[in-house]
C-alpha atoms as one frame of an Amber mdcrd trajectory, in Angstrom:
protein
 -12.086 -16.521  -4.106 -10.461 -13.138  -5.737  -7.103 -12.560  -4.335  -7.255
  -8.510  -3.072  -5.507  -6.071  -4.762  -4.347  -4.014  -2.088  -2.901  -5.259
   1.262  -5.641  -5.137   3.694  -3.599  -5.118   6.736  -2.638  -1.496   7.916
   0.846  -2.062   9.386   2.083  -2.775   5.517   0.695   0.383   4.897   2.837
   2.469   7.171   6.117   3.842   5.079   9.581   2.288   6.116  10.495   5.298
   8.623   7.493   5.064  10.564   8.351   1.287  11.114  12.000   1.818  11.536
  11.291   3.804  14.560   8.294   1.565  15.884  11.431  -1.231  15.245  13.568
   0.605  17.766  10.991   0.436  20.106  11.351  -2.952  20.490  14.935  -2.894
  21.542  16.036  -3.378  24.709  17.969  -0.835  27.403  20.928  -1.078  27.347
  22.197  -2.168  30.574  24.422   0.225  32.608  26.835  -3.039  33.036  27.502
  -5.239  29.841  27.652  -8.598  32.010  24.002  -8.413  32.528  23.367  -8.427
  29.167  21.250 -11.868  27.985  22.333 -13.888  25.538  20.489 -13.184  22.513
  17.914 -15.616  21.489  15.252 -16.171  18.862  12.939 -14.195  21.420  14.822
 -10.956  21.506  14.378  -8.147  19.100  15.971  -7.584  16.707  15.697 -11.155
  15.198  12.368 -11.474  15.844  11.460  -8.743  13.517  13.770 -10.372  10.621
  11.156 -13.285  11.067   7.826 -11.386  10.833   7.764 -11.319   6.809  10.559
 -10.766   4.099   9.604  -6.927   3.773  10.293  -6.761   7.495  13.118  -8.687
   7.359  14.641  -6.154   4.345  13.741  -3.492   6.894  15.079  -5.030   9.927
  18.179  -5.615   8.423  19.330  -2.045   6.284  18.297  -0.404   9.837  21.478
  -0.444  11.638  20.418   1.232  15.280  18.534  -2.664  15.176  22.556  -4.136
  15.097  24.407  -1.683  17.236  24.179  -3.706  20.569  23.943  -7.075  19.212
  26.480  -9.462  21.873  26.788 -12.872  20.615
């Protein structure tokens, strides 16, 4: 089997700002009172993202709208 010299998969194609903003899709509203905010879990965005693939992860993490309401 020949590894493939070029990424098959079209998501890796997209350039970083496209996925940056399909990233902050994935956020959550921001509730209109902080108490009903969830505790964040593995299962919330943004730290699922950071666990997709390590250029993801890179991304996930120098986009800072992804960390703005992070409540731990």
């Amino acid at each position: 089997v020949q590894p493939h010299t070029f990424n098959s998969n079209p998501i890796q194609r997209l350039c970083p700002e496209i996925l940056t903003e399909i990233f902050t899709f994935c956020l959550p509203d921001v509730p209109k009172n902080l108490w009903q905010l969830e505790h964040i879990s593995s299962r919330n965005a943004p730290l699922v993202l950071c666990s997709v693939c390590s250029s993801w992860r890179s991304l996930a993490i120098s986009t800072p709208r992804l960390w703005q309401t992070l409540h731990l």
